[in-house]
Backbone as XML, in Angstrom:
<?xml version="1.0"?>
<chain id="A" units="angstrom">
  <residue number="1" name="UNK">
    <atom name="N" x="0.852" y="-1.167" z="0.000"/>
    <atom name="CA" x="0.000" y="0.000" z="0.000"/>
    <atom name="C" x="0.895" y="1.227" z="0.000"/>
  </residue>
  <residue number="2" name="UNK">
    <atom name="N" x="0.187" y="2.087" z="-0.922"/>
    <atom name="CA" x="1.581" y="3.534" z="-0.834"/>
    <atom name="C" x="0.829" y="4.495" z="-0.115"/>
  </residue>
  <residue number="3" name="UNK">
    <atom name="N" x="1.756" y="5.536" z="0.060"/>
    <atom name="CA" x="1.704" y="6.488" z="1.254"/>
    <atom name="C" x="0.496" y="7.627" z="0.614"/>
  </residue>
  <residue number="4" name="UNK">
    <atom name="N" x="0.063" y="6.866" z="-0.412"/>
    <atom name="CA" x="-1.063" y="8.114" z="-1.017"/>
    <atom name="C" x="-2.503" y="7.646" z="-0.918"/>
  </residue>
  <residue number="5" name="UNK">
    <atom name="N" x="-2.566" y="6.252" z="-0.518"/>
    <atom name="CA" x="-3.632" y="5.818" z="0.002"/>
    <atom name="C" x="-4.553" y="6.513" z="1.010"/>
  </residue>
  <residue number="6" name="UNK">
    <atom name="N" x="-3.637" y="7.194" z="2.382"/>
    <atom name="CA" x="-4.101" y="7.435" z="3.191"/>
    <atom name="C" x="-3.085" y="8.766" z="3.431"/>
  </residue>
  <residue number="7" name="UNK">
    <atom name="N" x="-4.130" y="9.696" z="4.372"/>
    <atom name="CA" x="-3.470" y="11.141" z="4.531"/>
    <atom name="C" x="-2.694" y="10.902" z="5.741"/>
  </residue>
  <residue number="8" name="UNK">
    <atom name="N" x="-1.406" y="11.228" z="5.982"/>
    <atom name="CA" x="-0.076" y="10.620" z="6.917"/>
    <atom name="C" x="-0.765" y="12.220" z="7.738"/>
  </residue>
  <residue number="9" name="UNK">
    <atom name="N" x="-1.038" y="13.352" z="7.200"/>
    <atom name="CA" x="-0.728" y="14.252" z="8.135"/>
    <atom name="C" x="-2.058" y="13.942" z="8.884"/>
  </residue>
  <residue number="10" name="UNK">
    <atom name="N" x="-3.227" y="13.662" z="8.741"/>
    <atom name="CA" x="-4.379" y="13.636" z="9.553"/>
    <atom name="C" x="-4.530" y="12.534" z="10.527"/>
  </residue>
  <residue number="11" name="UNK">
    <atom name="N" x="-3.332" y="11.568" z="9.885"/>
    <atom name="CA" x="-3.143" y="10.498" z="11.055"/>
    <atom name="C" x="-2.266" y="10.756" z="12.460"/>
  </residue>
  <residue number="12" name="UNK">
    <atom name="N" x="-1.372" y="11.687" z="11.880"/>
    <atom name="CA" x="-0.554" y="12.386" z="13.028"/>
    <atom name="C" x="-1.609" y="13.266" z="13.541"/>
  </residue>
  <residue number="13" name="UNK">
    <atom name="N" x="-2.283" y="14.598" z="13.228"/>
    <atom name="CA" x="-3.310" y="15.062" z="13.730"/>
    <atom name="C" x="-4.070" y="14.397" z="14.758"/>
  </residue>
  <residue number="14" name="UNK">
    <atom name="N" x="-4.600" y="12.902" z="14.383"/>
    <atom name="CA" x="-5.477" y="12.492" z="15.452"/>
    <atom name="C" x="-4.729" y="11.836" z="16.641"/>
  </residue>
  <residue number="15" name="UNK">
    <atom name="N" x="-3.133" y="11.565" z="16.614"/>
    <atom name="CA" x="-2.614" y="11.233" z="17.169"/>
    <atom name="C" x="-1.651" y="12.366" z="18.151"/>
  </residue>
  <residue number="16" name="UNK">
    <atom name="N" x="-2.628" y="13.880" z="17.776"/>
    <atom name="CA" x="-1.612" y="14.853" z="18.242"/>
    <atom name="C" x="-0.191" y="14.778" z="18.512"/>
  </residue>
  <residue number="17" name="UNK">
    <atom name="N" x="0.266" y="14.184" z="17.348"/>
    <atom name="CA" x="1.843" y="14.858" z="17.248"/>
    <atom name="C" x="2.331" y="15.238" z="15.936"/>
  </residue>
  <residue number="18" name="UNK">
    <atom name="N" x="3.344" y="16.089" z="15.928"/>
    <atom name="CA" x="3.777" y="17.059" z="14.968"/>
    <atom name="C" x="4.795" y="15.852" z="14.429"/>
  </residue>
  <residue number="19" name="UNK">
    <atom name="N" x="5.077" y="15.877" z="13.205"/>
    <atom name="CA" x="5.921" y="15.316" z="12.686"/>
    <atom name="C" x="6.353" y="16.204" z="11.646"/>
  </residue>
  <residue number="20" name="UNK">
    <atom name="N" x="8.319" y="15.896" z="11.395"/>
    <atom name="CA" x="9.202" y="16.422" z="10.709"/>
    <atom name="C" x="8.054" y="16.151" z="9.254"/>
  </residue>
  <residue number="21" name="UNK">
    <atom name="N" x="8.892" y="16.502" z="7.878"/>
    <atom name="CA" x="8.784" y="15.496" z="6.199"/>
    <atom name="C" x="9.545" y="14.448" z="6.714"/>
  </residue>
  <residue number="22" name="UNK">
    <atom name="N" x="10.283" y="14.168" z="7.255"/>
    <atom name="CA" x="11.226" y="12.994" z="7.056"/>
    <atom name="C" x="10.772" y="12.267" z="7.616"/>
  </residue>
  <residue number="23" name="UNK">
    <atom name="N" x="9.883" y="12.724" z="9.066"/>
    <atom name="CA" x="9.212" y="11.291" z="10.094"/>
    <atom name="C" x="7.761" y="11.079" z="9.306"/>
  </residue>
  <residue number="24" name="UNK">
    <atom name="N" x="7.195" y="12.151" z="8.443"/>
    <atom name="CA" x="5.819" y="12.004" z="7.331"/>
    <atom name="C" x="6.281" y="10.716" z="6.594"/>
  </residue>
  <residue number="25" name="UNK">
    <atom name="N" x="7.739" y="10.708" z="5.741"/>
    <atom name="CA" x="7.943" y="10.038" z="5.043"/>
    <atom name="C" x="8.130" y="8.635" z="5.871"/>
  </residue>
  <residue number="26" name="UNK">
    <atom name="N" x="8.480" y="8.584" z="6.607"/>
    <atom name="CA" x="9.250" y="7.170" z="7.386"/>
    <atom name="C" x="7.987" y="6.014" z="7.436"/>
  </residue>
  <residue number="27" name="UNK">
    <atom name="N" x="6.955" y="7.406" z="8.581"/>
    <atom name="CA" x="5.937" y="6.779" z="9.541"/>
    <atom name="C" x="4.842" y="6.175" z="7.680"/>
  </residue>
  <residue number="28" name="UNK">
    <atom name="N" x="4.615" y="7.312" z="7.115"/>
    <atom name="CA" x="4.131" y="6.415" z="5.744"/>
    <atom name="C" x="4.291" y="5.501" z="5.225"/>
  </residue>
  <residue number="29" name="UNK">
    <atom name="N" x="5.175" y="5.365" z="5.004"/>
    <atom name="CA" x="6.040" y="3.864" z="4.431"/>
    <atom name="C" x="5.470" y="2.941" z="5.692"/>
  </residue>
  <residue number="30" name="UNK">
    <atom name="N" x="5.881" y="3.351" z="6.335"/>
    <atom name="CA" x="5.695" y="1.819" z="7.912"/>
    <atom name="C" x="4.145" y="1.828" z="7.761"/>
  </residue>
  <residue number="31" name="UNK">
    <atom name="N" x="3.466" y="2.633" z="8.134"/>
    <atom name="CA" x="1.592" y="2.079" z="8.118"/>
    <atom name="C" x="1.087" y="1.781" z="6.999"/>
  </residue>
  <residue number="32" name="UNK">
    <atom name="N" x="1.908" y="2.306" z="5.947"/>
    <atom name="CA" x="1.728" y="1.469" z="4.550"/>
    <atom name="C" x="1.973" y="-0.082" z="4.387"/>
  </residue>
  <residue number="33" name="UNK">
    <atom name="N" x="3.259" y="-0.524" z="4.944"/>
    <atom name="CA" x="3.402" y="-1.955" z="5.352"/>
    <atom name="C" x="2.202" y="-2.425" z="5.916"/>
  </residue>
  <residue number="34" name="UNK">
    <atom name="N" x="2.191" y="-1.884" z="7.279"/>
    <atom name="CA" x="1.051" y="-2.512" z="8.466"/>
    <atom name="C" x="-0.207" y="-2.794" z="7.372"/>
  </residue>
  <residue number="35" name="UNK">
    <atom name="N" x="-0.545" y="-1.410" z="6.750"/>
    <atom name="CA" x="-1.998" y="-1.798" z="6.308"/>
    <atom name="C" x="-1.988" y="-2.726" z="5.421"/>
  </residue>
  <residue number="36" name="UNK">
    <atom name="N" x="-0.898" y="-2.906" z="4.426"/>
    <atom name="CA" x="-0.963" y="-3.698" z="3.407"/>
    <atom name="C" x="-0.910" y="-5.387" z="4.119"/>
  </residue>
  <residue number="37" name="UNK">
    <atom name="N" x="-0.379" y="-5.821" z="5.170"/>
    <atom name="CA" x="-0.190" y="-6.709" z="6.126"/>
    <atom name="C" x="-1.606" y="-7.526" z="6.458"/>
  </residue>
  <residue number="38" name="UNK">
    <atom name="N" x="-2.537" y="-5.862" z="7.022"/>
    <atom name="CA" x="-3.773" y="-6.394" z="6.977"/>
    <atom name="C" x="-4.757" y="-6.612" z="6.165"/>
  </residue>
  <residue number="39" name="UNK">
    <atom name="N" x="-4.288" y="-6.064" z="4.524"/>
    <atom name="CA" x="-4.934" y="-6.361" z="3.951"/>
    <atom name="C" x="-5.041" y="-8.028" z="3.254"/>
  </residue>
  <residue number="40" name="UNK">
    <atom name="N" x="-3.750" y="-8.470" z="3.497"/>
    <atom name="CA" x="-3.101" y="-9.978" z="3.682"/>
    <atom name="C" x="-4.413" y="-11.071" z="4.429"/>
  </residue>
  <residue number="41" name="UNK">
    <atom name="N" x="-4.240" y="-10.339" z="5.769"/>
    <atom name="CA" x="-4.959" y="-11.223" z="7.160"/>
    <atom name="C" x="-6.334" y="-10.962" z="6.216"/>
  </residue>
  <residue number="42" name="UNK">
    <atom name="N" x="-6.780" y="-10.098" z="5.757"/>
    <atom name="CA" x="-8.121" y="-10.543" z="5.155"/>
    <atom name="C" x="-8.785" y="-11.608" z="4.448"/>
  </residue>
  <residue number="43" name="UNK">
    <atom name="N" x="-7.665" y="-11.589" z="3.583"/>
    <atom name="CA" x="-7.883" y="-12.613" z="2.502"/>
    <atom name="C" x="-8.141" y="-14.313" z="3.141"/>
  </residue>
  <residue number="44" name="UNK">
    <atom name="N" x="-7.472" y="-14.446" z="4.354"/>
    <atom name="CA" x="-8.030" y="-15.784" z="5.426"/>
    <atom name="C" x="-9.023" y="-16.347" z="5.122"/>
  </residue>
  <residue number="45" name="UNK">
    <atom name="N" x="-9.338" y="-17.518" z="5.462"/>
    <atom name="CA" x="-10.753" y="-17.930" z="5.521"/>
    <atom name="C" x="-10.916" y="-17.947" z="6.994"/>
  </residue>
  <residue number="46" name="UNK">
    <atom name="N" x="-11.711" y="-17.441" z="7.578"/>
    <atom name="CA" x="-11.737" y="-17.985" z="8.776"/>
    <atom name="C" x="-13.173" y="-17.878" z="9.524"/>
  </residue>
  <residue number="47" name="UNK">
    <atom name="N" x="-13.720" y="-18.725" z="8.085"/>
    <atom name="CA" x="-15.346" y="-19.556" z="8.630"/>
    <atom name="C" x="-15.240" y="-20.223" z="9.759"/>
  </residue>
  <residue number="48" name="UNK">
    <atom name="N" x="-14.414" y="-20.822" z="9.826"/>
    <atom name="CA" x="-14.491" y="-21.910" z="11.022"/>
    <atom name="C" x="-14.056" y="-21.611" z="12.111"/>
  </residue>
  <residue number="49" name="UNK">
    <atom name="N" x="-13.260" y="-20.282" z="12.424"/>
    <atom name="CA" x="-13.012" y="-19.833" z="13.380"/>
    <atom name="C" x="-13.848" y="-19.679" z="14.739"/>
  </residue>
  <residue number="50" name="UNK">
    <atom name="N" x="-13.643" y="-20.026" z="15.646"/>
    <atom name="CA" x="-14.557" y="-19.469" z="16.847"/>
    <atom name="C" x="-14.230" y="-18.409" z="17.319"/>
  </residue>
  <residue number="51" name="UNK">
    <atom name="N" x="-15.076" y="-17.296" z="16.955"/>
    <atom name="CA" x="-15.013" y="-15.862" z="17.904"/>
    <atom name="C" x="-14.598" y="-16.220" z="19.216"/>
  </residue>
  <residue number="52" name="UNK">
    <atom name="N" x="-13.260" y="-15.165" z="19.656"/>
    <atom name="CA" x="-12.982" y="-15.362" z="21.331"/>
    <atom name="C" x="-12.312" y="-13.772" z="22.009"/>
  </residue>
  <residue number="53" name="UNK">
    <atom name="N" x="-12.277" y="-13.650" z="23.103"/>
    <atom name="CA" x="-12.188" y="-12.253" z="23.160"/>
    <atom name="C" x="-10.751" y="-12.476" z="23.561"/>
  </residue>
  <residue number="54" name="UNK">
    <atom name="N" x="-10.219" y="-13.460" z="24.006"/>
    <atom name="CA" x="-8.499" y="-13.471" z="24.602"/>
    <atom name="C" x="-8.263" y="-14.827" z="23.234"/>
  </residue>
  <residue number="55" name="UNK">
    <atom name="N" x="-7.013" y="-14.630" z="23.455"/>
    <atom name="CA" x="-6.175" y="-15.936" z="22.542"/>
    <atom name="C" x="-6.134" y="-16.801" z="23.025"/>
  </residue>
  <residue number="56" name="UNK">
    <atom name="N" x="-5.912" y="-17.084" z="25.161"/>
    <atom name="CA" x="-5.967" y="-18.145" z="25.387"/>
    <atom name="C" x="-7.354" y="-18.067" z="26.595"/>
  </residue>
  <residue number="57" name="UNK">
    <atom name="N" x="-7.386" y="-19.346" z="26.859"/>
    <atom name="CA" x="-8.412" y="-19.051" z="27.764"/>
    <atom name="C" x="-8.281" y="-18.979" z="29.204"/>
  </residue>
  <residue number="58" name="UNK">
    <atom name="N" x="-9.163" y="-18.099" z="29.682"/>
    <atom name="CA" x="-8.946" y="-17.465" z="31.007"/>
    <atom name="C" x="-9.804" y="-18.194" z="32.281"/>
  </residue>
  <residue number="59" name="UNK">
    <atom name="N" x="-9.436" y="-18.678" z="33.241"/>
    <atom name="CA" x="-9.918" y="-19.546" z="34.421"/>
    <atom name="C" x="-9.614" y="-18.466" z="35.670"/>
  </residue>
  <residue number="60" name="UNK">
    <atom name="N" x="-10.865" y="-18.767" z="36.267"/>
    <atom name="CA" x="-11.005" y="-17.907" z="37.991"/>
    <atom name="C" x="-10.364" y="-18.633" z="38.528"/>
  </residue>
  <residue number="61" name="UNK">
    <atom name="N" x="-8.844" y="-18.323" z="39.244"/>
    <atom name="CA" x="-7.809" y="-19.074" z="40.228"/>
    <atom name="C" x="-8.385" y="-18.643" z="41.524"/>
  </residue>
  <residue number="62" name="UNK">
    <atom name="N" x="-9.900" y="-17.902" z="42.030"/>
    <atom name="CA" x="-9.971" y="-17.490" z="43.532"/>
    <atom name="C" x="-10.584" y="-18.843" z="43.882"/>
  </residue>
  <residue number="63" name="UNK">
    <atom name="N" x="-10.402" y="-19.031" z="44.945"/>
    <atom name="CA" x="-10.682" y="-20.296" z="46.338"/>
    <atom name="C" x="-12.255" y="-19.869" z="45.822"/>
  </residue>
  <residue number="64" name="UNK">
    <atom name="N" x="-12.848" y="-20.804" z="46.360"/>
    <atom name="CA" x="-14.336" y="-20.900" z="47.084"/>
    <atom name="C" x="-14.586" y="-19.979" z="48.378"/>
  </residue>
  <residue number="65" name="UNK">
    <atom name="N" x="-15.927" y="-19.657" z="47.925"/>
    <atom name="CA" x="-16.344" y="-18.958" z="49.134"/>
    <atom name="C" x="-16.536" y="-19.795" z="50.145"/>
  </residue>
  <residue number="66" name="UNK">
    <atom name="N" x="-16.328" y="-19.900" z="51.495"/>
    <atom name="CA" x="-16.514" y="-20.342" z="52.676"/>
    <atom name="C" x="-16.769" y="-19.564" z="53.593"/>
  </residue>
  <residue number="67" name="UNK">
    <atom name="N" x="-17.989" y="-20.250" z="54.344"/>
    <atom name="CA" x="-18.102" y="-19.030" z="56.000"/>
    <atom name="C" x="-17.043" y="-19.958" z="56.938"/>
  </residue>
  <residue number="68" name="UNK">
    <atom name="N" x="-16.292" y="-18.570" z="57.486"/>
    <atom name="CA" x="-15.184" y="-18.655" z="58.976"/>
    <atom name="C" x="-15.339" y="-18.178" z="59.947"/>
  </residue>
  <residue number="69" name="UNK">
    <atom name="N" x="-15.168" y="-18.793" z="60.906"/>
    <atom name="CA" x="-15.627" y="-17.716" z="62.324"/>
    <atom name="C" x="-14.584" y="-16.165" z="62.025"/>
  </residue>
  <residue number="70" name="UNK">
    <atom name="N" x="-15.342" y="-15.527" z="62.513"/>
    <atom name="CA" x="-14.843" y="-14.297" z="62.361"/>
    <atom name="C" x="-14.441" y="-13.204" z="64.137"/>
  </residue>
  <residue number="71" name="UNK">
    <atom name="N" x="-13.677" y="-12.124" z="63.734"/>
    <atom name="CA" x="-13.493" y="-11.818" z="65.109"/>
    <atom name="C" x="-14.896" y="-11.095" z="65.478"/>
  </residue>
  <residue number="72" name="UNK">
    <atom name="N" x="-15.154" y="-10.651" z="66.834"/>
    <atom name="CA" x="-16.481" y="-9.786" z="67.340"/>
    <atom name="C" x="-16.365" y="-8.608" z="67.250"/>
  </residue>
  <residue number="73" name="UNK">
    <atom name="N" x="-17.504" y="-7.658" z="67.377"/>
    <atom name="CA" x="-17.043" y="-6.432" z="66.979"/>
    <atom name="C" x="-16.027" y="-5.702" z="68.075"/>
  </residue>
  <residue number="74" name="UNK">
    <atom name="N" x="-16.408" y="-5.634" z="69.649"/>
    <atom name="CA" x="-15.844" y="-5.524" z="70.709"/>
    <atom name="C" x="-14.199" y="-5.773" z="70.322"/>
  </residue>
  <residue number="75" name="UNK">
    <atom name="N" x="-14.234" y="-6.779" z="69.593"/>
    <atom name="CA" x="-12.761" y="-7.384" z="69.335"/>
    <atom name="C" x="-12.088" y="-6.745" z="68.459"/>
  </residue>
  <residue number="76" name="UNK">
    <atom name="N" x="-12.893" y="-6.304" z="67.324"/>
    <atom name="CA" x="-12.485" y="-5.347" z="66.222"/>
    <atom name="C" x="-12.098" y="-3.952" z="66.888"/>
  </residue>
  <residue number="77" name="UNK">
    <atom name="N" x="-12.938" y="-3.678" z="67.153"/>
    <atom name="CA" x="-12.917" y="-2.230" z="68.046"/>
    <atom name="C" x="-11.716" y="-2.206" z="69.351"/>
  </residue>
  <residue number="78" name="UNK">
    <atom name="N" x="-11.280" y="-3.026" z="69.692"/>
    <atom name="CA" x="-10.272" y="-2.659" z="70.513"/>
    <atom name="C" x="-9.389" y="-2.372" z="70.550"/>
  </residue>
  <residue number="79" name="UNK">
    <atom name="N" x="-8.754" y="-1.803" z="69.655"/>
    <atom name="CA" x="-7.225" y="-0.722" z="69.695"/>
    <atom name="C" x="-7.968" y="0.172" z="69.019"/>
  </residue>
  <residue number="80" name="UNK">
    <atom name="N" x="-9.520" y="0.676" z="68.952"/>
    <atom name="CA" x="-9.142" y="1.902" z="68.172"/>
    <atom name="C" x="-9.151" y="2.870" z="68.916"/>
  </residue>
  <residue number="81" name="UNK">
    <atom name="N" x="-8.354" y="4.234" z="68.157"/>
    <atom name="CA" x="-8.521" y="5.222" z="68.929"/>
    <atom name="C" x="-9.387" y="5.715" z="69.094"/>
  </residue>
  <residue number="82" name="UNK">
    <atom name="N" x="-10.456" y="6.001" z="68.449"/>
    <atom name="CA" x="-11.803" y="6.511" z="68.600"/>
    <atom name="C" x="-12.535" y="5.713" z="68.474"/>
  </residue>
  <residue number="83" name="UNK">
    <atom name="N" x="-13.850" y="5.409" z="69.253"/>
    <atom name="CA" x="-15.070" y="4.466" z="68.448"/>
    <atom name="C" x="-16.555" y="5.227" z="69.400"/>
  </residue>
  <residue number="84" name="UNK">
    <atom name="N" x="-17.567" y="4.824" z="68.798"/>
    <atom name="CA" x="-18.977" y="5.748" z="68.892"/>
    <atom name="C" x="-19.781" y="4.291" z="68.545"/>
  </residue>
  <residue number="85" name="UNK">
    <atom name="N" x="-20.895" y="3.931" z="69.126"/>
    <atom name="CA" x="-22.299" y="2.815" z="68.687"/>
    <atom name="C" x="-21.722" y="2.089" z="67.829"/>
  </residue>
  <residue number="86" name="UNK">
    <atom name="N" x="-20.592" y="1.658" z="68.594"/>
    <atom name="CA" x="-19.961" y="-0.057" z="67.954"/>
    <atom name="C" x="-19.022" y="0.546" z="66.462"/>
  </residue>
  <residue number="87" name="UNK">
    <atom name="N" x="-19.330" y="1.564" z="65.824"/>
    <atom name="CA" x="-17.860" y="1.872" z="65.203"/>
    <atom name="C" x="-16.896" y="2.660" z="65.062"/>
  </residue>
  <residue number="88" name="UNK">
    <atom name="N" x="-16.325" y="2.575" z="64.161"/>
    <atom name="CA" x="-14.834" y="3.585" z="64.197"/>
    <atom name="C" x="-15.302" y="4.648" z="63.391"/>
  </residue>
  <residue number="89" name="UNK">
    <atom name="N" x="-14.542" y="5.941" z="64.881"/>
    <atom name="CA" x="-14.959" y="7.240" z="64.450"/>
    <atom name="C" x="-13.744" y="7.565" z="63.790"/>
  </residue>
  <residue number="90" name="UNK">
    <atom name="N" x="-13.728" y="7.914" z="62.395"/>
    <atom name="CA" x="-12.153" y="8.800" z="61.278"/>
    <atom name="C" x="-12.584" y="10.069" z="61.665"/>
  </residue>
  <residue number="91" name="UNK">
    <atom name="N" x="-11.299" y="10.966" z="60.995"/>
    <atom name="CA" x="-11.463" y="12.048" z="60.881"/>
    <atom name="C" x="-12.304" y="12.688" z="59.605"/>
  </residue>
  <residue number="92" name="UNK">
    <atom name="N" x="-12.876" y="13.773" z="59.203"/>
    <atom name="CA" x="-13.637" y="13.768" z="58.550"/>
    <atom name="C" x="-12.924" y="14.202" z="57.494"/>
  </residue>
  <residue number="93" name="UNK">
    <atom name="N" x="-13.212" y="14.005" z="55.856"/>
    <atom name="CA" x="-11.997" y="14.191" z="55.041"/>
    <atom name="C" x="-12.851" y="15.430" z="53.768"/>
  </residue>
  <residue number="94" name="UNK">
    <atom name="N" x="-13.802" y="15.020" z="53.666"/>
    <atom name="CA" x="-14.961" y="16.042" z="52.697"/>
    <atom name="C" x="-15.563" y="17.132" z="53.456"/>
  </residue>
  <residue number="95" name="UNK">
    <atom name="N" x="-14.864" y="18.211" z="53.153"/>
    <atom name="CA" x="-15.457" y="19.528" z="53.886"/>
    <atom name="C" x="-16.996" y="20.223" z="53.309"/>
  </residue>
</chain>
């Protein structure tokens, strides 16, 4: 694909950055490759493909939920520095 296919300066534009002629010329040539690359991957067949959103597949490694005894609140509450009707009083942070 040549560099006249597509406008190099409006691609830098949407990518807000300024480019030299020489990085116009470079970066053209290179997304000229890329696109021509994908115009390659088109030509595929890939009827038989199964749509997937990752390449490989992804498994939940968390444990099972289980109930555990847990501590009491009395118990929770005992080193704090402040506490009010069983909880912890912070300082206030939203004026």
């Amino acid at each position: 694909m040549s560099n006249n296919d597509f406008d190099i300066k409006y691609v830098a534009n949407l990518a807000r950055i300024k480019l030299t002629s020489d990085q116009e010329d470079r970066l053209g040539s290179q997304l000229g490759d890329i696109l021509g690359y994908v115009k390659k991957l088109e030509e595929l067949d890939v009827s038989n493909v199964e749509p997937m959103a990752h390449a490989v597949p992804l498994h939940n490694v968390m444990r099972a939920d289980q109930v555990q005894p847990s501590i009491t609140n009395e118990e929770a509450l005992a080193n704090a520095p402040k506490k009010a009707n069983g909880l912890f009083v912070v300082p206030k942070i939203v004026e």
